[in-house]
N, C-alpha and C positions, 0 to 999 in steps of 0.2 A: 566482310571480316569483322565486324561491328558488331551484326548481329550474332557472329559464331560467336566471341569473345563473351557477349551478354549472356548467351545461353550458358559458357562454361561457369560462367563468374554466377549464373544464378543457379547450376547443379550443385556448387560447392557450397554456397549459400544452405540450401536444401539439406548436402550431407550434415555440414556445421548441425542444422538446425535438429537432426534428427538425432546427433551423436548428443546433443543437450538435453534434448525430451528422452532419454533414456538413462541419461548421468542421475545415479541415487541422487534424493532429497534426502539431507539428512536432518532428524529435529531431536532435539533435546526430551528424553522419554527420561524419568525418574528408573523406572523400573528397567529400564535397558540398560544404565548407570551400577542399579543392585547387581542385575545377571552376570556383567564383567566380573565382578568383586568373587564369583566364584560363592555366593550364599551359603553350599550345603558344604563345602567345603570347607571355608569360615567358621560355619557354625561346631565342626570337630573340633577345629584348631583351636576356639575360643574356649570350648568344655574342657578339653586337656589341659590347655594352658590353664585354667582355672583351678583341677585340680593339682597341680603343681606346685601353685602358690597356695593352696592351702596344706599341704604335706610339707610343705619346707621349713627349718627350725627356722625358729626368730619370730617375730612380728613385724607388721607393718600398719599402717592407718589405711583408715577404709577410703578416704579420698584416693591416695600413693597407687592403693588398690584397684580401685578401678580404671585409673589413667592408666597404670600396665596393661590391664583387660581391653582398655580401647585402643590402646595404641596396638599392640597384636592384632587384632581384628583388622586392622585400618593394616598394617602390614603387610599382613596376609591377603587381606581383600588388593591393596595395591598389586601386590606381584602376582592375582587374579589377573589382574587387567592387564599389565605387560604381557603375562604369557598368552593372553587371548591377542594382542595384536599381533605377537612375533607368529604364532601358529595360526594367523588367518586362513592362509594357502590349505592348511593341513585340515582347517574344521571347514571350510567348503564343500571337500571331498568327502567328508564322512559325513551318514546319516544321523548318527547320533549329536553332531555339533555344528551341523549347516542350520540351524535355527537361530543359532546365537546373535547378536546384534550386529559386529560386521561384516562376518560373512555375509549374512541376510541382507545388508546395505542400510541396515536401518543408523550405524553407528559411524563415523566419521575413523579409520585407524589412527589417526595421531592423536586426536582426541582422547580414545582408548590409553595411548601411550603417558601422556601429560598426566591424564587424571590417576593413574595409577603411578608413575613415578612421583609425583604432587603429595599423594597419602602416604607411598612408602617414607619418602627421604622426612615427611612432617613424623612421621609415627616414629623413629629414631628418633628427630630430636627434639620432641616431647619426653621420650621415655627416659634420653641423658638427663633432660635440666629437673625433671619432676620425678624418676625411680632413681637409677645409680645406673652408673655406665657402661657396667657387665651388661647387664641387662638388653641396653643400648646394642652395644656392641653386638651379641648374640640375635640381635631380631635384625640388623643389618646383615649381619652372616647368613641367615636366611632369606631374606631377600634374595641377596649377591647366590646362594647355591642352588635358588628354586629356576632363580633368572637365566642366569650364565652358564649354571655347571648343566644343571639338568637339561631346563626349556632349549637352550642356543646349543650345547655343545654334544651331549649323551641322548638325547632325546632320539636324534634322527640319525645316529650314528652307532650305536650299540645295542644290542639285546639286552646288556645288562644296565639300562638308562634307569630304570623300575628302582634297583635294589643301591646302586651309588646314588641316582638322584633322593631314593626317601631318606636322607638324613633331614633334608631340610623340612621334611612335615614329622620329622620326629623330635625338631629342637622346638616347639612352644612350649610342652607342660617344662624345659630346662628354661626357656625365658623367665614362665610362671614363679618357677622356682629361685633363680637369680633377683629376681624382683625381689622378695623379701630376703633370700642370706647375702645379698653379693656375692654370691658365686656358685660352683658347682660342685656338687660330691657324690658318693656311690648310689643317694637315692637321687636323683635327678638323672645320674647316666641307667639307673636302671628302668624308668619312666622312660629313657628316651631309648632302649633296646626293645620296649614291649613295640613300639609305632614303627619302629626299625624294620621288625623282625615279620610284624603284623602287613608291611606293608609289601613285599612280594608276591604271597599268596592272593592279596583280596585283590591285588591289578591284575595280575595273570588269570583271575576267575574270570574277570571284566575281557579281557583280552582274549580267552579263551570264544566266548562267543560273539565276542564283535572282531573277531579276526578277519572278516573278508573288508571291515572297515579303514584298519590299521594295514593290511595290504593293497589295497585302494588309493591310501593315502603314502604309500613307501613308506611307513614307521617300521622299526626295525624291534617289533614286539617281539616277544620269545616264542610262539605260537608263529608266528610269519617267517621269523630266522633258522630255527631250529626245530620247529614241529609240534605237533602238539602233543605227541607221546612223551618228550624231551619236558612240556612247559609242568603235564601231571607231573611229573616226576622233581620236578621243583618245588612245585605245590605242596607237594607232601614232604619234601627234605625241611623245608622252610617252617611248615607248622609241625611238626615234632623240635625243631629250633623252637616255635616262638612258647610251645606250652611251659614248657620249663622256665623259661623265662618270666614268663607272667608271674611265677609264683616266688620269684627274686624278693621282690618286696617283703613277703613271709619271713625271709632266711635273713636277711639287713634288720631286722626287727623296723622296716617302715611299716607295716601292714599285721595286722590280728588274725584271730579266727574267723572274722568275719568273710574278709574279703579271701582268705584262704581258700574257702570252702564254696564260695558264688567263681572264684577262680577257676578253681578243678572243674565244677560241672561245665561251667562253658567250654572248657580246654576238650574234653570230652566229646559236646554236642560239636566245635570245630573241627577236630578230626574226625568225627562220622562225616559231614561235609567234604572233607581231606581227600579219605578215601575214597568215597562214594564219586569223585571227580578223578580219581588215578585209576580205577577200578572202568572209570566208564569209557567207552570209544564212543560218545556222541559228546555235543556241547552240554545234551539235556541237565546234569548235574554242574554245569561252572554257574549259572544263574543265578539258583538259590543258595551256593555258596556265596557268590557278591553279596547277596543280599543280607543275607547272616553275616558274614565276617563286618559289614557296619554296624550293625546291631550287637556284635561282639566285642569291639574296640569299646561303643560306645557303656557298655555293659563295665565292660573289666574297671573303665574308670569310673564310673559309679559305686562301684563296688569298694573300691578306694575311697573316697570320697566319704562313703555310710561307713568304713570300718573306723575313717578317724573321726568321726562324729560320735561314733557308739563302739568305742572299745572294748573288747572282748579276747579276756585270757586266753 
């Protein structure tokens, strides 16, 4: 009985040992740290929000100035990293975000958790004691909408997660803006209807052809819920919404001839895009939609940007 006993005590030993030699090692990588923060996604938020604050009446100092720009970025990149640990289970399953730090095991999830709720909750209250507390207040409300409304609550529960969750990536350039007026008015709400309006088309392009991923994963994409002759046809509701919008700024007197006229062409080359994806029964046209419609946001504000630098009747 002695020696059965030893052998059990030394199989279990064995499983122990084996269940340990497979448990991730987790180390501390820089760049695993940036991936969470969501980078390419940051980097819109940060451009917008930038011009924002430079459209908005008033002045501010350039120090005031850049702590708003970092505290946003730091915001933003925080509720990166919440939403990467809450949707671990979800980027396992997909090809597109089973690379990311912890699905891949390289990153500890709580870790992920800390260092992101640590940036968010400092980047608030930096921006109360050093901007003013509209401001404040507005980059916690995103946070709290990107986190709870969208990530936790619509994400995995509705088709329509896409278009109530984008408020929260369309309030930066209204931060930017708060940052210098304390507060908000019809150009800041019209800045935040372009990213609004911008942002149903260009995820449903995305969704369009990674739909076997977001079915894979049970997300309740519009493409997986309702089909994808259903999602064109949003696509194109959506960007005949957003062109006219874009050109808000014109009609408010926020914006010139300049940006009027770099406006119309893009609104133009996005609805060839538009169509060219409503018109098609394969995915082949949602790609190089995604791919334009970044380069179109990224454009429209630029264009802002150059018209209030070089105004033109």
């Amino acid at each position: 009985m002695a020696q059965s006993m030893a052998r059990t005590v030394d199989v279990r030993v064995k499983r122990v040992s084996a269940v340990a030699d497979k448990a991730p090692e987790y180390r501390f990588r820089v760049a695993d740290y940036a991936v969470i923060l969501k980078p390419n996604v940051m980097s819109l938020v940060v451009f917008t929000a930038l011009v924002g604050l430079f459209l908005a009446p008033g002045t501010i100092d350039a120090l005031s100035a850049v702590i708003a720009i970092v505290c946003i970025a730091l915001g933003a990149g925080g509720a990166g990293a919440v939403n990467m640990w809450y949707d671990r289970d979800i980027d396992l399953t997909m090809s597109r975000t089973r690379a990311r730090p912890i699905p891949a095991g390289r990153m500890n999830p709580r870790a992920a958790l800390v260092f992101g709720s640590v940036l968010a909750t400092a980047s608030v209250g930096v921006m109360a004691v050093f901007v003013n507390v509209v401001a404040a207040v507005l980059l916690a409300v995103t946070f709290v909408y990107y986190v709870f409304i969208y990530t936790v609550w619509l994400k995995r529960r509705t088709p329509h997660n896409i278009v109530i969750g984008g408020a929260s990536g369309a309030l930066p350039p209204v931060i930017g803006w708060a940052a210098v007026s304390g507060g908000v008015d019809l150009g800041a709400l019209a800045l935040f209807a372009i990213i609004f309006l911008w942002t149903p088309p260009h995820s449903w392009a995305l969704a369009l052809f990674r739909r076997d991923d977001y079915a894979r994963a049970r997300v309740p994409m519009l493409p997986v819920a309702a089909g994808e002759r259903a999602t064109r046809n949003q696509i194109l509701v959506y960007s005949l919404l957003l062109i006219p919008a874009t050109l808000v700024p014109v009609a408010i007197g926020l914006s010139g001839a300049l940006y009027g006229v770099g406006a119309s062409i893009l609104g133009v080359m996005f609805m060839r895009h538009a169509l060219r994806v409503w018109r098609d029964t394969t995915d082949a046209s949602a790609r190089p939609m995604f791919g334009f419609s970044i380069v179109y946001l990224f454009a429209i504000f630029v264009f802002l940007l150059a018209d209030s630098a070089i105004p033109l009747s």
